[in-house]
C-alpha positions as CSV (number, residue, x, y, z in Angstrom):
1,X,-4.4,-50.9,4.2
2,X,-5.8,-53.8,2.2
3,X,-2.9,-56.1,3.6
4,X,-3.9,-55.4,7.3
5,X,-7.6,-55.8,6.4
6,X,-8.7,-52.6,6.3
7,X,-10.9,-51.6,3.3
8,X,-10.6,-47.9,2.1
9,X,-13.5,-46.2,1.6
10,X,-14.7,-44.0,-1.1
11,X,-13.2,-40.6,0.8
12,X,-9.9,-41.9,1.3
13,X,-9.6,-42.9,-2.7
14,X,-11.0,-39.0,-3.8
15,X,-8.1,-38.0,-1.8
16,X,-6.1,-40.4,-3.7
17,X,-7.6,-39.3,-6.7
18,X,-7.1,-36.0,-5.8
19,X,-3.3,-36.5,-5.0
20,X,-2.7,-38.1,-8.2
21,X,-4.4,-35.7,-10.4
22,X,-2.7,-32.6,-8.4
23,X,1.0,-33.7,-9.9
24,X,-0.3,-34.7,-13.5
25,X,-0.4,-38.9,-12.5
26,X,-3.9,-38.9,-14.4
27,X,-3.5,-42.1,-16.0
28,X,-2.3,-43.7,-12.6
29,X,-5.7,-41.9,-11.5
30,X,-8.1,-43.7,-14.2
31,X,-6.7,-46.9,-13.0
32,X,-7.4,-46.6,-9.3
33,X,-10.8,-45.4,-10.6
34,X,-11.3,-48.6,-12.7
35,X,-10.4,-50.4,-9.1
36,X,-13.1,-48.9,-7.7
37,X,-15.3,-49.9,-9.9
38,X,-14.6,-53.4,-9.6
39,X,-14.8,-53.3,-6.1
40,X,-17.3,-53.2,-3.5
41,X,-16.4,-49.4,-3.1
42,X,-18.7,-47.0,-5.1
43,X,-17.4,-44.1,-7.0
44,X,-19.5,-40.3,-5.7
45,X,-20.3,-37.1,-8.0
46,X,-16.7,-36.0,-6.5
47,X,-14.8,-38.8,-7.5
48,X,-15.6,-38.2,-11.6
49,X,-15.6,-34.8,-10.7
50,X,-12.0,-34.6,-9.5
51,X,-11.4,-37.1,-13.0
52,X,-13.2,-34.8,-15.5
53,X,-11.5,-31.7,-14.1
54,X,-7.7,-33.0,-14.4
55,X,-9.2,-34.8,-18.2
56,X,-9.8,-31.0,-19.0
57,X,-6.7,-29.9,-18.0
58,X,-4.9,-31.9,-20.7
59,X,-6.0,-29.0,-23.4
60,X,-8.3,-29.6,-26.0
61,X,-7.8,-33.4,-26.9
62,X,-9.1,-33.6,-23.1
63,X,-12.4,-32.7,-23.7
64,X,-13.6,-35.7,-25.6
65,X,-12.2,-37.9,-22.7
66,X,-13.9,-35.7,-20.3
67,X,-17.2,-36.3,-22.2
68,X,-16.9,-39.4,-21.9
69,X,-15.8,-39.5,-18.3
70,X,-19.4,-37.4,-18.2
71,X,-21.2,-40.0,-20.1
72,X,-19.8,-42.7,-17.9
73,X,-20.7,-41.6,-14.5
74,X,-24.7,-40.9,-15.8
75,X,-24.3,-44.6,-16.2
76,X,-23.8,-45.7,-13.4
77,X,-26.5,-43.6,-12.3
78,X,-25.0,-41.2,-10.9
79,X,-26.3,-37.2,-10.8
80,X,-24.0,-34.3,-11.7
81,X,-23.7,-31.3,-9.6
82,X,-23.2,-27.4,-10.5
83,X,-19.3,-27.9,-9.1
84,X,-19.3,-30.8,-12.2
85,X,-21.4,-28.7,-15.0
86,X,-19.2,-25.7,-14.4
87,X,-15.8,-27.5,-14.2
88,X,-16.8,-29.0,-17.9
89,X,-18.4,-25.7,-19.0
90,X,-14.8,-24.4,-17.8
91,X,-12.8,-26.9,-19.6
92,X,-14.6,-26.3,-22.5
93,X,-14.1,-21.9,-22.7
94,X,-10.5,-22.5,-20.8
95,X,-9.2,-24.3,-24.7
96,X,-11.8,-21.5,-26.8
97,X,-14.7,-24.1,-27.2
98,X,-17.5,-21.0,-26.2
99,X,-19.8,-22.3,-28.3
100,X,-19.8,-25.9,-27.5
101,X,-20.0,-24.9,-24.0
102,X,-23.2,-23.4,-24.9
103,X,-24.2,-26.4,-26.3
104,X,-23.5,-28.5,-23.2
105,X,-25.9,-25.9,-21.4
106,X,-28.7,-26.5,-23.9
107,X,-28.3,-30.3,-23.9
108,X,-28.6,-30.3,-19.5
109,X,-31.3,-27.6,-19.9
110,X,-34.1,-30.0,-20.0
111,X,-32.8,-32.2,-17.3
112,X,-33.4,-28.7,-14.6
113,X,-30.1,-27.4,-15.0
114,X,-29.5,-23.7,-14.8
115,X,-26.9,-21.6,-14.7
116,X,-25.4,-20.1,-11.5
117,X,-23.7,-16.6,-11.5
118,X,-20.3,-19.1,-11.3
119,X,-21.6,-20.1,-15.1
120,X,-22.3,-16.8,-16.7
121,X,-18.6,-15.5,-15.0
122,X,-17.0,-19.1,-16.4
123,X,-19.2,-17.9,-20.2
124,X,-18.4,-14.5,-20.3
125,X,-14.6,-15.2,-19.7
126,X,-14.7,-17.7,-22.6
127,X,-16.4,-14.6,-24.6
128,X,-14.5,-11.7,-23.9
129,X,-11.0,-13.7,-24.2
130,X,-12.0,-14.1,-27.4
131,X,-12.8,-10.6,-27.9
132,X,-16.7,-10.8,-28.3
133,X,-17.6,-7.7,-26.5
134,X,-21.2,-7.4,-27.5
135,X,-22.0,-11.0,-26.7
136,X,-20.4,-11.2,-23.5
137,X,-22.5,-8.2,-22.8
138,X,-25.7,-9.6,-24.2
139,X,-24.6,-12.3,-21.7
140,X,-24.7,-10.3,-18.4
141,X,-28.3,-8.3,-19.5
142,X,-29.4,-12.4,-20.2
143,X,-28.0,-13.1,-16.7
144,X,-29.8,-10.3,-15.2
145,X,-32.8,-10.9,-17.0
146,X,-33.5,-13.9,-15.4
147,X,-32.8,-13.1,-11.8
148,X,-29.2,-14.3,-11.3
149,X,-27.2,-10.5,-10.1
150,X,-24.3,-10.1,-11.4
151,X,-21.3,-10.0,-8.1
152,X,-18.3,-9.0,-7.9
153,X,-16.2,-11.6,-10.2
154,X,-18.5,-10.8,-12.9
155,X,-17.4,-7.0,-12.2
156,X,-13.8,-8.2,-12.3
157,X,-14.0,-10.2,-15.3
158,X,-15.0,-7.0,-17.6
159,X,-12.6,-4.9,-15.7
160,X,-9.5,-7.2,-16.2
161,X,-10.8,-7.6,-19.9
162,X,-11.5,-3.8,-20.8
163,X,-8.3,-3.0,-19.5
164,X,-6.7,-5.4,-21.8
165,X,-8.3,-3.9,-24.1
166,X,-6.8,-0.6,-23.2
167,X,-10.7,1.0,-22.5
168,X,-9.0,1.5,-18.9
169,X,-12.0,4.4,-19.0
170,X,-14.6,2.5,-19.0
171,X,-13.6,-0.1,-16.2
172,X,-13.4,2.9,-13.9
173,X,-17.0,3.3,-14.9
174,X,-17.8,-0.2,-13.8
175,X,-15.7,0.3,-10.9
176,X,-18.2,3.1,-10.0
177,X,-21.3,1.0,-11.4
178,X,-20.6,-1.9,-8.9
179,X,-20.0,0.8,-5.6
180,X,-23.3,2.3,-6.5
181,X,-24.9,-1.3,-7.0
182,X,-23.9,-1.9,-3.4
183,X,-20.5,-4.6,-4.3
184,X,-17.4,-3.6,-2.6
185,X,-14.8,-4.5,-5.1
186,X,-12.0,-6.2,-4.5
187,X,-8.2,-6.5,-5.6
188,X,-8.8,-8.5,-9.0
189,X,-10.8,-5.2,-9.5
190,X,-8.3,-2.9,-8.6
191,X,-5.0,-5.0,-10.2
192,X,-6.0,-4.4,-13.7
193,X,-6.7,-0.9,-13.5
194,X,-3.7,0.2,-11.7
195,X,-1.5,-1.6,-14.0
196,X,-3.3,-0.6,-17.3
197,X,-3.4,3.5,-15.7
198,X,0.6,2.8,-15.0
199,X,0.9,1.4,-18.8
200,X,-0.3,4.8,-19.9
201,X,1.8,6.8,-18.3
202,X,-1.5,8.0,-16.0
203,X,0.3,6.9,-13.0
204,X,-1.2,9.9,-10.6
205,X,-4.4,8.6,-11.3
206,X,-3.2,5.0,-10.0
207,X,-1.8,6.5,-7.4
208,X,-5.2,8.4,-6.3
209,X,-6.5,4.4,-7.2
210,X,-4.5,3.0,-4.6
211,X,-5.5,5.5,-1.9
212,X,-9.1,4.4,-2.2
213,X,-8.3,1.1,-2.2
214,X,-7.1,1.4,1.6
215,X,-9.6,4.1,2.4
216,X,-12.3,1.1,1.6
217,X,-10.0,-1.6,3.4
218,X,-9.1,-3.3,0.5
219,X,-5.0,-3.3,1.3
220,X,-3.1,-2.8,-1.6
221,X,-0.6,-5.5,-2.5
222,X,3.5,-5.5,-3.1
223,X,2.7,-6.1,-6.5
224,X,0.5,-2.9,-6.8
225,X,2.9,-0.9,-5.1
226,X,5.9,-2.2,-7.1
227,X,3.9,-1.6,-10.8
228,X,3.7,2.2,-9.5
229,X,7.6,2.8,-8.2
230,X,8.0,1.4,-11.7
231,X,6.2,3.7,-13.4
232,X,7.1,6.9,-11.2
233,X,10.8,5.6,-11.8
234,X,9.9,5.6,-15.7
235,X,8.9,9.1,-15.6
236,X,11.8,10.1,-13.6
237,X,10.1,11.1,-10.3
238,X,12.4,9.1,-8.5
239,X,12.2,11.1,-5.6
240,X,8.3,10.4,-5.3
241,X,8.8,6.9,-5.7
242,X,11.3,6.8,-3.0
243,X,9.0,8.7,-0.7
244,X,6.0,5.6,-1.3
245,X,9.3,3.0,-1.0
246,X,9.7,4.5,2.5
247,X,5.8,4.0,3.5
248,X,5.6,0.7,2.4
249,X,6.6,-1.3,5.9
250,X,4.4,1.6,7.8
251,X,1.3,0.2,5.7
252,X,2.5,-3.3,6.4
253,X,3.2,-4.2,2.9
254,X,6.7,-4.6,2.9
255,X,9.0,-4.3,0.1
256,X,10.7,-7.2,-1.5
257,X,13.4,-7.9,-3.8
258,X,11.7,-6.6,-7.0
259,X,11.0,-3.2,-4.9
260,X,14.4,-2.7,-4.4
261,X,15.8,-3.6,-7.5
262,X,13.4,-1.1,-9.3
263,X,14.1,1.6,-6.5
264,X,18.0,1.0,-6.6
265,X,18.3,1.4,-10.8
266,X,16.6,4.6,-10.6
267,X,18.3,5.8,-8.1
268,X,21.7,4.9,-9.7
269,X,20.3,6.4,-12.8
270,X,19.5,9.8,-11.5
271,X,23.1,10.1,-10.1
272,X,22.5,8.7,-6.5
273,X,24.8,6.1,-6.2
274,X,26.0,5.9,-2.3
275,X,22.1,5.9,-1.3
276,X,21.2,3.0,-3.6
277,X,24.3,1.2,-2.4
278,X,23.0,1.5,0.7
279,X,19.9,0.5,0.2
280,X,21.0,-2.6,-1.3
281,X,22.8,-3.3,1.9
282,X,20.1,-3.0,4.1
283,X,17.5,-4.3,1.7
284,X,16.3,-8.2,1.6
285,X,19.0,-10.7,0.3
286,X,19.4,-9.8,-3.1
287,X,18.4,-11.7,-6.4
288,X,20.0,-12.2,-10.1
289,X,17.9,-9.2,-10.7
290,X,19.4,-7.4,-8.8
291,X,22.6,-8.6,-9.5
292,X,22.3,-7.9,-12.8
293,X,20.6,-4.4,-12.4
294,X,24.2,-3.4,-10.2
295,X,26.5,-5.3,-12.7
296,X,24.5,-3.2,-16.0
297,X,24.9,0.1,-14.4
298,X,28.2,-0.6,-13.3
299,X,29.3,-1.3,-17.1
300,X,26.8,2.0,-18.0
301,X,29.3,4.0,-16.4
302,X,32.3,2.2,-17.9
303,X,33.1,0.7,-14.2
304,X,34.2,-2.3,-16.0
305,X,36.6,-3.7,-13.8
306,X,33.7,-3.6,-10.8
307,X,30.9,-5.2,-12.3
308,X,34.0,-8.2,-13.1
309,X,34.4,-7.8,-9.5
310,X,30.7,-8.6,-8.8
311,X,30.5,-11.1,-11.2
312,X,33.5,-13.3,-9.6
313,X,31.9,-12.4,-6.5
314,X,28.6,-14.6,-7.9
315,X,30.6,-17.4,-9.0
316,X,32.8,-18.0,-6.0
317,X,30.6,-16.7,-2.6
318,X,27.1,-15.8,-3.6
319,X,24.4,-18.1,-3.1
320,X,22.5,-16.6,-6.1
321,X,24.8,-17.8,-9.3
322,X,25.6,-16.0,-12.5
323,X,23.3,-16.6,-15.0
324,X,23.8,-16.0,-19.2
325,X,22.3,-12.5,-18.8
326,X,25.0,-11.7,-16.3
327,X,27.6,-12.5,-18.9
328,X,26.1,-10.9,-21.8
329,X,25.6,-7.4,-19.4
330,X,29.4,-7.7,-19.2
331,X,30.5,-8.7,-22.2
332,X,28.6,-6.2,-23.6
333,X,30.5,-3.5,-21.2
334,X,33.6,-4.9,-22.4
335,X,32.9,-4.5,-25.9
336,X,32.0,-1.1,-25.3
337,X,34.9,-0.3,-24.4
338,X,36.9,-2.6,-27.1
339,X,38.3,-5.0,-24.5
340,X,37.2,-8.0,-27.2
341,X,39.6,-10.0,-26.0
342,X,38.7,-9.9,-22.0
343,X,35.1,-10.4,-23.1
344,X,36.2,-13.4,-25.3
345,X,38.0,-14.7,-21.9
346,X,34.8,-14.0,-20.0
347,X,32.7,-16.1,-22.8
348,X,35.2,-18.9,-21.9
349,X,34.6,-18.7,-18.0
350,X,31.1,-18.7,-18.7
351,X,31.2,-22.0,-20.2
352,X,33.7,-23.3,-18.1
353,X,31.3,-22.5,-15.2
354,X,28.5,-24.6,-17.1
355,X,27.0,-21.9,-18.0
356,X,26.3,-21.9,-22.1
357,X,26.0,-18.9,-24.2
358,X,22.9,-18.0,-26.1
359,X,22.4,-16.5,-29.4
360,X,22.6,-13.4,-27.7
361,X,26.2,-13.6,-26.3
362,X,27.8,-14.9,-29.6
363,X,25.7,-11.8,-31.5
364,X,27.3,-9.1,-28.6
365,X,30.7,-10.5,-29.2
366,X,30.8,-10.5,-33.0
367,X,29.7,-7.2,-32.6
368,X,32.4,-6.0,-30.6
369,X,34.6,-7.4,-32.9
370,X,33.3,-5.5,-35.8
371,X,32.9,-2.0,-33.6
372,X,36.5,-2.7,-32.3
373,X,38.1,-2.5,-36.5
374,X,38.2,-6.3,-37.5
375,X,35.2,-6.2,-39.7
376,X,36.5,-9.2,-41.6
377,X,37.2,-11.8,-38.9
378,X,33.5,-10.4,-37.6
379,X,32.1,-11.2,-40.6
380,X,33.6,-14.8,-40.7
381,X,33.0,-15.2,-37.0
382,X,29.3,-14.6,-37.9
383,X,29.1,-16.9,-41.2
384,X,31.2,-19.5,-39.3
385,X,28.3,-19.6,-36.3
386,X,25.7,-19.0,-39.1
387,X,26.5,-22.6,-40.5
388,X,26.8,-24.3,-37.6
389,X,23.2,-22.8,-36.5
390,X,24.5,-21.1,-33.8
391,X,22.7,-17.5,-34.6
392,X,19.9,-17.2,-36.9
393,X,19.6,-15.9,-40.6
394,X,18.0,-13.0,-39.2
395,X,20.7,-12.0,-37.0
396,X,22.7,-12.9,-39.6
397,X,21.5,-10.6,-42.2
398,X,21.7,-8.2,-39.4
399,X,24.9,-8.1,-38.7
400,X,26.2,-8.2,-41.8
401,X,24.1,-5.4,-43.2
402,X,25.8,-3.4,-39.8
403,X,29.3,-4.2,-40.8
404,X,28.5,-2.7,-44.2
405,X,27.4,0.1,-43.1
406,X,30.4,0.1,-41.0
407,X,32.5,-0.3,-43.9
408,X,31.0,2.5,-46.2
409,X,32.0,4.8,-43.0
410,X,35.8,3.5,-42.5
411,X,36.2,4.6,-46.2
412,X,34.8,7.8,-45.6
413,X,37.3,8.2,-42.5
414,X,40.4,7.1,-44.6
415,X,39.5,9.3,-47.8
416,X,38.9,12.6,-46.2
């Protein structure tokens, strides 16, 4: 622009700024700031603004170069805003710095600063995250004290925190609290309490949740939906989980790929095989999960041979490529079944594919090789892959104390 004569203006370097910030160039940022500066083009409130936030964003070594982004732009003569208070207030509770946010808020006090309701939600955030319950409540009767109402974040905030705190009980008594106060709540309200009521095992209750969710026109999302099959599936009322499935594209919330994996494994599980093959067929284009769900209840049934099928299958035609879980799921089927030396020929595919083995695969395979009767080349396997830091002294100890055990019972068997 400067080439053909035309001088940017201060809009068109924020949403430079901006751009830069927004894929973590902050240093090529500070120098088109200093640019500004010694040009004819003024830096605004936004364009320190935009500077301060991504300064915060750096953790907590940011905040003293945020400060002093803060200090800089007073100098110039420049006045904050609440968007700039609050992003620093933010910055501060984001990195656990509650108290010296408070500070901040005392030292801008006397200059006519005063909180907003987006303040007190930013504070009590910072509070409750750090598990101080009775301030963050002495917080919100502060906040209502002096005239500011508390809306519908500040509702969601305790909720999403309470539940946390598994006191799911009491954020259906705020849920109630804020209806009565006249707020409507909103997902982030509902989110927390359906997955904390599904965490324990109360998923009827999420379920009756849900249906006042949509009788108030707040639509319930996939994710909602999916943390309830999930649960039902968990309890084994499959068949109820397959009849909310089956509703899911009526009430335009259609299914997706973690849906179907959780409907198909329970389905599988409970016996019904041809009908979650089938609905694997027709469902969206399937993921490694459920890849990996068909390939680990394949090997559950000792259908071996299959899930190798499906797992040459990924490697040569799939577009969604084995990854070191779908190795270990079949290694460990092998081994099951003391096939040690297919699974040691699938550990060597594996890295032939590019595909390296974790600690994981070489800990399934020594395994097998113990179960299988060679408890001594197990044993060096393991001390071998010990030394060369392969598998951790934990696992380690582990195994070995496993193949002791072993032992004690392989003399029993041969002395009776």
């Amino acid at each position: 622009m400067k080439i053909k004569g035309f001088a940017p203006d201060v809009v068109t370097y924020n949403i430079l700024l901006g751009s830069l910030c927004s894929r973590g160039m902050l240093h090529s940022a500070l120098k088109v700031k200093n640019q500004l500066l010694d040009g004819n083009c003024k830096p605004t409130v936004v364009t320190y603004t935009i500077l301060i936030e991504a300064t915060l964003l750096q953790g907590r070594n940011g905040i003293d170069d945020a400060m002093k982004l803060f200090d800089e732009m007073l100098q110039t003569g420049l006045q904050p805003d609440m968007f700039t208070y609050n992003s620093i207030i933010r910055g501060m509770c984001r990195e656990g710095f509650v108290d010296r946010a408070f500070e901040f808020i005392s030292s801008i006090s006397c200059k006519g600063y005063a909180p907003d309701v987006m303040t007190y939600n930013i504070l009590l955030r910072g509070l409750l995250n750090l598990g101080k319950w009775e301030a963050g409540y002495d917080l919100v009767s502060d906040m209502v004290a002096k005239g500011c109402a508390a809306n519908v974040v500040t509702y969601s905030v305790l909720i999403s925190f309470l539940c946390r705190d598994r006191k799911v009980e009491e954020g259906v008594g705020l849920l109630k609290d804020m209806k009565e106060k006249g707020l409507v709540p909103d997902g982030y309200c509902y989110d927390p309490l359906i997955a904390a009521l599904c965490k324990e095992s109360k998923v009827d209750l999420a379920i009756e949740l849900l249906d006042v969710m949509t009788s108030e026109g707040c639509v319930p999302d996939i994710v909602n939906y999916n943390t309830v099959l999930a649960s039902l599936c968990k309890k084994n009322r499959a068949g109820e989980a397959l009849s909310v499935f089956e509703k899911l594209s009526e009430m335009g919330c259609p299914p997706n790929a973690s849906s179907y994996n959780t409907m198909f494994s329970a389905l599988w599980s409970n016996g019904h095989k041809a009908r979650a093959l089938e609905m694997l067929e027709k469902g969206v284009d399937p993921d490694g999960i459920t890849y990996n769900s068909l390939i680990s209840c394949l090997c559950r049934d000792g259908m071996v041979e299959e899930a190798i099928g499906l797992l040459v299958d990924m490697e040569s035609g799939s577009e969604c490529r084995p990854s070191v879980v779908s190795y270990n799921i079949v290694i460990l089927g092998l081994c099951k079944v003391r096939r040690v030396g297919d699974a040691i020929e699938v550990l060597a595919a594996m890295v032939d594919r590019g595909c390296g083995p974790n600690e994981t695969t070489y800990t399934l395979l020594i395994e097998g090789i113990g179960f299988g009767g060679w408890l001594n080349d197990a044993r060096d396997l393991a001390t071998t892959l010990v030394n060369m830091d392969v598998i951790s002294e934990h696992t380690y100890e582990r195994l070995y104390k496993t193949f002791c055990k072993l032992d004690v019972y392989r003399q029993l068997n041969l002395s009776v």
